[in-house]
C-alpha positions, -999 to 999 in steps of 0.1 A, spaced: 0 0 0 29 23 8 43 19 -26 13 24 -44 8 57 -27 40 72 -36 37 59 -67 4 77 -71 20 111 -57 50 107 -86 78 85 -66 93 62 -97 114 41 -77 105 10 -54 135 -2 -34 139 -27 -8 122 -53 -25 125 -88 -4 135 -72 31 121 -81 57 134 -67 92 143 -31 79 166 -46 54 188 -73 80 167 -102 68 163 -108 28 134 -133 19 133 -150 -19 98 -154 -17 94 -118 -1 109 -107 -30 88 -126 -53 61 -115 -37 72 -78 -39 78 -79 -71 39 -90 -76 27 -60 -60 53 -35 -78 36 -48 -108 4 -41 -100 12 -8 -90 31 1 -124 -4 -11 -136 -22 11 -120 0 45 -124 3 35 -160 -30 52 -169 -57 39 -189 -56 46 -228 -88 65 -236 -99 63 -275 -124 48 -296 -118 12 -289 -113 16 -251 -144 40 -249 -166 14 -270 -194 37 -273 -211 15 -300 -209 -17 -280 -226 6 -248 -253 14 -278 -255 -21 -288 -258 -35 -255 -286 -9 -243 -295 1 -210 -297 -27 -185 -278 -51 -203 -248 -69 -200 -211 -65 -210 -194 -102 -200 -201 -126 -229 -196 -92 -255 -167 -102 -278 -153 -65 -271 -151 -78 -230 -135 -107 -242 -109 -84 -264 -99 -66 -235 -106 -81 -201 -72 -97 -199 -51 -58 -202 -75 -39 -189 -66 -48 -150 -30 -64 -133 -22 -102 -136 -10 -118 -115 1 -158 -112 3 -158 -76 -27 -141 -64 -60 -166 -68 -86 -143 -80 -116 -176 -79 -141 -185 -62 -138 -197 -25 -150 -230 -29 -129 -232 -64 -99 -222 -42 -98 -244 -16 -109 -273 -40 -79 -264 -64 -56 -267 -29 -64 -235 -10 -24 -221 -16 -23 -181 -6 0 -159 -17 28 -166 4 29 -203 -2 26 -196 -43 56 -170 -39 79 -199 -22 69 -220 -49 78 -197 -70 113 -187 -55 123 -222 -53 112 -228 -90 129 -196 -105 166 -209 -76 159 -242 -93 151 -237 -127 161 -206 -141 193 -199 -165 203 -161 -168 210 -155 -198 254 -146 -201 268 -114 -201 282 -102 -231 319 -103 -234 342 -82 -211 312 -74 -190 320 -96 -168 357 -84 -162 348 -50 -164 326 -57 -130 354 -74 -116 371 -47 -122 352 -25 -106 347 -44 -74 388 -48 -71 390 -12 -78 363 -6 -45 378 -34 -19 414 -13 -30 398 20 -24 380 12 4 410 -10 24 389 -48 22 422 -61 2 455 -45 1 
């Protein structure tokens, strides 16, 4: 909530992402879970295009007072951009839910975690990156008396 808001008031930067205990603690699935909600909230300070499409004034006047929008192919267009995914927040019903395994949000974002420490391969840096970092890092433990 705290994000949102200064994302809301202009703030462009989210930072401590996966602390827990003001920063002494670090938590994958924290982080996964973080990262969740910083997409939402790019989602929502992203606006929301306004034109023809997006208006659908014709599909209103097709529809007609007191009818309904869901099975309109224009819905169907749409429904899927026009608010945040998410793969770790169960939007079904309760019933659905708890038949499907009844995992909240902090169980899907260790599963998660442990899938992406498991599974995933970062692509490699291009050449001399990675000495150019080293580099760096030698150049800061010199400077700042770690090695000598």
């Amino acid at each position: 909530m705290t994000g949102l808001l200064a994302a809301l008031g202009g703030a462009n930067l989210i930072y401590g992402l996966g602390m827990l205990e003001l920063g002494i603690t670090f938590d994958f699935a924290q982080l996964v879970m973080d990262n969740e909600m910083a997409k939402m909230i790019k989602k929502s300070v992203s606006g929301i295009a306004v034109n023809e499409e997006t208006l659908a004034v014709d599909v209103i006047k097709q529809v007609g007072a007191g009818g309904e929008f869901v099975t309109n192919e224009h819905t169907f267009r749409h429904f899927k951009t026009a608010h945040s995914q998410t793969k770790l927040i169960d939007r079904r019903m309760r019933d659905t839910w708890l038949d499907m395994g009844g995992k909240d949000f902090t169980e899907r974002a260790y599963e998660a975690a442990i899938s992406i420490l498991e599974n995933h391969k970062p692509d490699p840096l291009p050449a001399g990156v990675a000495e150019k970092l080293r580099k760096i890092v030698e150049d800061a433990e010199i400077e700042y008396g770690i090695v000598k």
